[in-house]
TIVO-2410 file (N, C-alpha, C; in nm, 3 decimals):
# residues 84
REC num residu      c1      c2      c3 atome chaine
REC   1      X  12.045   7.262  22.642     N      A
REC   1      X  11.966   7.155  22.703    CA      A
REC   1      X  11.879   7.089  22.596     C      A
REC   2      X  11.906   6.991  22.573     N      A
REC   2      X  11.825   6.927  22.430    CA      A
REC   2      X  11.684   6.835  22.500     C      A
REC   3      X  11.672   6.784  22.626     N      A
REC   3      X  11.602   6.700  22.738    CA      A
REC   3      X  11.468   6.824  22.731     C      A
REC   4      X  11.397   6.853  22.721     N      A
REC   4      X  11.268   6.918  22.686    CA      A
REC   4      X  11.221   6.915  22.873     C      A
REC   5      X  11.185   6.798  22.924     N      A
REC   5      X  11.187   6.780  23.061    CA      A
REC   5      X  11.290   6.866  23.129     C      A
REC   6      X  11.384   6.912  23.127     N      A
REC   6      X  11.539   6.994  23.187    CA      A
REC   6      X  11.467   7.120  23.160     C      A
REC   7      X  11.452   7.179  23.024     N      A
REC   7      X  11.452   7.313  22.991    CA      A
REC   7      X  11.312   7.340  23.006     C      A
REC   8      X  11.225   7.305  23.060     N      A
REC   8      X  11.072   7.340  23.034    CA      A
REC   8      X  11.017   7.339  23.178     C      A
REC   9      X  10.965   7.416  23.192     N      A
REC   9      X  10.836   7.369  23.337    CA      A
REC   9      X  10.718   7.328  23.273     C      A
REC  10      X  10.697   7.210  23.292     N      A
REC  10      X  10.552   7.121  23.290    CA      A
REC  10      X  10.484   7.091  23.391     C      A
REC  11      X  10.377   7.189  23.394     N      A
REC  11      X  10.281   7.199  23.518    CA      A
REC  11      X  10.122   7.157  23.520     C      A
REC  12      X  10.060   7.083  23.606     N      A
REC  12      X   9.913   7.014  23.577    CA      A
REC  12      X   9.848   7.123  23.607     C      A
REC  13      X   9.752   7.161  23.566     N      A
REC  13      X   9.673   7.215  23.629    CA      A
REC  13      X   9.587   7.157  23.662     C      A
REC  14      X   9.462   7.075  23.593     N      A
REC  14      X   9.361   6.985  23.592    CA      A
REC  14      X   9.277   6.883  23.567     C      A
REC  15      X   9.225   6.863  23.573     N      A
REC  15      X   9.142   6.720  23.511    CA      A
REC  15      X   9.025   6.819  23.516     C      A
REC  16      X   8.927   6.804  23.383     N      A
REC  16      X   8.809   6.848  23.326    CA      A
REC  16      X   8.732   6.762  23.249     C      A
REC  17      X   8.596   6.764  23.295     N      A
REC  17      X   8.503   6.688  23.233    CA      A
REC  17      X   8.448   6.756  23.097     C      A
REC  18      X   8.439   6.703  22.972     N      A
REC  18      X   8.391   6.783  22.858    CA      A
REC  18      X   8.250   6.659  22.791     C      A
REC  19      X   8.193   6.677  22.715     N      A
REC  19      X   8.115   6.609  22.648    CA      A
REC  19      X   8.160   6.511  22.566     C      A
REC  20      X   8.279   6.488  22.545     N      A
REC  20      X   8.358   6.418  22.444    CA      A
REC  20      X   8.463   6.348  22.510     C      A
REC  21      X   8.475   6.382  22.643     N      A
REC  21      X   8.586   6.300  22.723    CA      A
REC  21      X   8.644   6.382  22.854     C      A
REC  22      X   8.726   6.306  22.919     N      A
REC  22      X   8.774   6.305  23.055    CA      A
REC  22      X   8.950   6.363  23.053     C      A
REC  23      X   8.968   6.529  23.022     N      A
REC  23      X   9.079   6.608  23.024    CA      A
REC  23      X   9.187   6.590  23.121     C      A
REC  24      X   9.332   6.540  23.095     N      A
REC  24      X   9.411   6.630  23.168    CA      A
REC  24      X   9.460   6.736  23.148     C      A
REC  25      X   9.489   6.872  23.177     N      A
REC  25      X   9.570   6.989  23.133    CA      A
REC  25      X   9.685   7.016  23.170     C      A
REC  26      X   9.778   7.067  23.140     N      A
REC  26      X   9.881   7.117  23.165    CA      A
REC  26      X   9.925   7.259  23.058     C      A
REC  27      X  10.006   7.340  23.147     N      A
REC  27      X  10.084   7.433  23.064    CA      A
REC  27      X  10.228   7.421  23.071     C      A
REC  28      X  10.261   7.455  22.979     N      A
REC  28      X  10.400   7.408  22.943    CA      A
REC  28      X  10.505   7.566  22.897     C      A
REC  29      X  10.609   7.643  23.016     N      A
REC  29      X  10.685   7.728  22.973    CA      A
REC  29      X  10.818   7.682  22.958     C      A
REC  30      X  10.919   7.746  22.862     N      A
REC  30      X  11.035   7.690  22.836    CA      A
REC  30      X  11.115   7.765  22.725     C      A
REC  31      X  11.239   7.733  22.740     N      A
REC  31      X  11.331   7.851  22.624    CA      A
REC  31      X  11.444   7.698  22.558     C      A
REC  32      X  11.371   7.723  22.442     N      A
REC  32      X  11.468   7.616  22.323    CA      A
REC  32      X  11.542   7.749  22.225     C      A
REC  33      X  11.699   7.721  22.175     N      A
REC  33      X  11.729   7.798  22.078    CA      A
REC  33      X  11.686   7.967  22.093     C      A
REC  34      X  11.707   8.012  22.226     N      A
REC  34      X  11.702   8.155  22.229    CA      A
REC  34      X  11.530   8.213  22.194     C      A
REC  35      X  11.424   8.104  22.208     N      A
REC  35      X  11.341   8.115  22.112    CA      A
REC  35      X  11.227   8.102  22.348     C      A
REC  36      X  11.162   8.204  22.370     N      A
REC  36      X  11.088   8.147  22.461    CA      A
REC  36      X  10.957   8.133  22.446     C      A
REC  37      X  10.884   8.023  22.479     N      A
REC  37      X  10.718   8.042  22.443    CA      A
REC  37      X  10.661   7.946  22.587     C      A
REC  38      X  10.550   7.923  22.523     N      A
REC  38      X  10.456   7.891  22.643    CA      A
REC  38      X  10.306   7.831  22.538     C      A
REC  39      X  10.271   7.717  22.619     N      A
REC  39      X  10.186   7.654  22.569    CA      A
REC  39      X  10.066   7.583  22.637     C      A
REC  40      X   9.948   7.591  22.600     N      A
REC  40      X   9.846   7.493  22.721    CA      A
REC  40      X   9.808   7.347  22.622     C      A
REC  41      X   9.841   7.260  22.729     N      A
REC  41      X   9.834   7.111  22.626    CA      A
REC  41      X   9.724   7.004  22.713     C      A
REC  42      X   9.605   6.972  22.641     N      A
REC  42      X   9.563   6.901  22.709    CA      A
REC  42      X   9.560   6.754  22.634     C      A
REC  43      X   9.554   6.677  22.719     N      A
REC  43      X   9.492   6.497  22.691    CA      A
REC  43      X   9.401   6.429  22.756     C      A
REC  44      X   9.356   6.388  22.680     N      A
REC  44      X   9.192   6.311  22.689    CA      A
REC  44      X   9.266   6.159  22.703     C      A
REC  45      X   9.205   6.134  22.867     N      A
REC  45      X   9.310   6.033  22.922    CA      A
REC  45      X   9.258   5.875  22.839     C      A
REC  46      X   9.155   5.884  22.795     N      A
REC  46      X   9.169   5.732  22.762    CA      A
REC  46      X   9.254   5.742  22.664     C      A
REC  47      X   9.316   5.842  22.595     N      A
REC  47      X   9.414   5.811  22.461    CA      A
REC  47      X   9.566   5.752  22.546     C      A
REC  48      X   9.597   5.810  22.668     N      A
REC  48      X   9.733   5.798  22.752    CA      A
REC  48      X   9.697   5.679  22.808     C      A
REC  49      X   9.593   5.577  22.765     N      A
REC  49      X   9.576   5.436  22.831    CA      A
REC  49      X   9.612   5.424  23.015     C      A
REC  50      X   9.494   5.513  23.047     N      A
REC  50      X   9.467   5.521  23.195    CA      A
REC  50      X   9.308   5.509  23.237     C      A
REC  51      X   9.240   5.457  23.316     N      A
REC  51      X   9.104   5.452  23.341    CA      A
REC  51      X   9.079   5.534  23.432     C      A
REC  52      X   8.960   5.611  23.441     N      A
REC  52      X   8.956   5.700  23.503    CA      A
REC  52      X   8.933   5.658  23.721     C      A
REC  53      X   8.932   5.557  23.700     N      A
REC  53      X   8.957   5.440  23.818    CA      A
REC  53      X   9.050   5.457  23.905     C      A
REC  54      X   9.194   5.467  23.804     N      A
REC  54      X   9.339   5.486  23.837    CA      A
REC  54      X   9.316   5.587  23.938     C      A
REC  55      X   9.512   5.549  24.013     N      A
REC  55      X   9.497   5.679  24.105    CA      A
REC  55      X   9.543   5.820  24.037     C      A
REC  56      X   9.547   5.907  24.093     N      A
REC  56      X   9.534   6.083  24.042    CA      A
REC  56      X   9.687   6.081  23.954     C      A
REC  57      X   9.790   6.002  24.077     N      A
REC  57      X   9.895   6.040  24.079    CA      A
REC  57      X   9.907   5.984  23.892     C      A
REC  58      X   9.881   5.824  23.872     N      A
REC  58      X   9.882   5.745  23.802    CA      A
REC  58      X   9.878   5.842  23.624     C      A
REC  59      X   9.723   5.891  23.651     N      A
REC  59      X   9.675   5.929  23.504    CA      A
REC  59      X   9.732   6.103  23.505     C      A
REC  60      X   9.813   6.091  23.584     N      A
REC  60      X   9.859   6.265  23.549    CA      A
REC  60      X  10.017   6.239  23.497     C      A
REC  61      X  10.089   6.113  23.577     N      A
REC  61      X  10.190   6.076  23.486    CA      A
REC  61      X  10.172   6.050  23.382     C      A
REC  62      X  10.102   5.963  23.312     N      A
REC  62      X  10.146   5.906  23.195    CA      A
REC  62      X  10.038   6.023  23.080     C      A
REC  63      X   9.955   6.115  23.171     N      A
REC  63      X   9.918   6.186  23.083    CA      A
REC  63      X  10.049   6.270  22.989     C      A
REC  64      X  10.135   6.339  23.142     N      A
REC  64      X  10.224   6.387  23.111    CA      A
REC  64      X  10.331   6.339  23.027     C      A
REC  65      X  10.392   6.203  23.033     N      A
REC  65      X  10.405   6.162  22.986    CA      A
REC  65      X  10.392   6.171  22.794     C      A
REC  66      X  10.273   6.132  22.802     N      A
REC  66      X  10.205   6.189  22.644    CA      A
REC  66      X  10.237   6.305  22.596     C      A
REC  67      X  10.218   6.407  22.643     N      A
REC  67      X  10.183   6.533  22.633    CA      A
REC  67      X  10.371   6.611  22.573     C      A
REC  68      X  10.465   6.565  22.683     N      A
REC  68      X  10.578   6.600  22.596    CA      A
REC  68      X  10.618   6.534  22.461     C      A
REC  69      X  10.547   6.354  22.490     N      A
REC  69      X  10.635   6.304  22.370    CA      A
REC  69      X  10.568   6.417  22.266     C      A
REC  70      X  10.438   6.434  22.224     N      A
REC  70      X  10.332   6.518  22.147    CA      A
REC  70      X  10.424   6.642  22.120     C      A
REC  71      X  10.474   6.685  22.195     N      A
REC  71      X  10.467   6.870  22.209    CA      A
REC  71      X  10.619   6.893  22.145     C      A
REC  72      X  10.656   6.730  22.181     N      A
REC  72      X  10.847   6.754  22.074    CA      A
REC  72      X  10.839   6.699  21.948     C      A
REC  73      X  10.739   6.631  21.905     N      A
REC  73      X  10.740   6.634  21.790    CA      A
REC  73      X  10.585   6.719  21.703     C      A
REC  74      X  10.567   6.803  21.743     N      A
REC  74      X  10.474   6.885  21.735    CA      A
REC  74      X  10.576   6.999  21.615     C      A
REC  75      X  10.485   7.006  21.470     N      A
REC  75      X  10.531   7.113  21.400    CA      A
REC  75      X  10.458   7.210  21.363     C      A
REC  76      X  10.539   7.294  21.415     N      A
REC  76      X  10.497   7.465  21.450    CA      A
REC  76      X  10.479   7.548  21.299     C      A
REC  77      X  10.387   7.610  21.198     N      A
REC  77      X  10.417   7.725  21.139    CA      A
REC  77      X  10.394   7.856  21.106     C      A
REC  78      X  10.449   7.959  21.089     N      A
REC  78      X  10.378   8.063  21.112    CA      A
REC  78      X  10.248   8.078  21.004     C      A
REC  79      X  10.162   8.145  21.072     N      A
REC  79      X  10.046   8.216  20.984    CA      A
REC  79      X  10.047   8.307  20.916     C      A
REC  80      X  10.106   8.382  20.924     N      A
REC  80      X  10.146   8.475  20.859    CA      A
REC  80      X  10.024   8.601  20.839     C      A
REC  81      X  10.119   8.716  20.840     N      A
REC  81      X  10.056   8.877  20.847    CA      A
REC  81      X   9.908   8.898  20.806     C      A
REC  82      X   9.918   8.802  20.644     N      A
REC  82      X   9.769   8.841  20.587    CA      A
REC  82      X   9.682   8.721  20.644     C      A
REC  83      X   9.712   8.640  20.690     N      A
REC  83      X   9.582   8.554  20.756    CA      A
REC  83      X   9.564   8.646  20.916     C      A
REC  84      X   9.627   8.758  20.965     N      A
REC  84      X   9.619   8.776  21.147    CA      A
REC  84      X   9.477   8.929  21.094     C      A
***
């Protein structure tokens, strides 16, 4: 499954108020390449060009939206033994 949307569950959990901006969250489980992980991804909706005005449904799409394009081109590396 190469479609990230197909092989993944992308789930909202919330919208959170922080000092620095207006959160959506989501966690994200899924198996690429025999490889399974799990991830919590949030976006700070004015970057996903939504007002906090919009309806729920509105700024949780296109948060989501964001959040995979981000998370597939997101590069991963290990830390390795002597930095843990």
């Amino acid at each position: 499954m190469v479609d990230l949307a197909e092989n993944c569950v992308i789930r909202f959990i919330n919208i959170s108020r922080k000092k620095d901006g207006i959160y959506a969250n989501f966690k994200v489980k899924g198996e690429r390449g025999g490889v399974t992980f799990a991830a919590s991804i949030s976006v700070e909706i004015s970057t996903a060009e939504v007002d906090p005005g919009d309806p729920l449904e509105k700024i949780i799409e296109e948060s989501a939206k964001m959040a995979v394009r981000e998370f597939k081109r997101a590069d991963f590396c290990f830390e390795g033994l002597a930095n843990i």
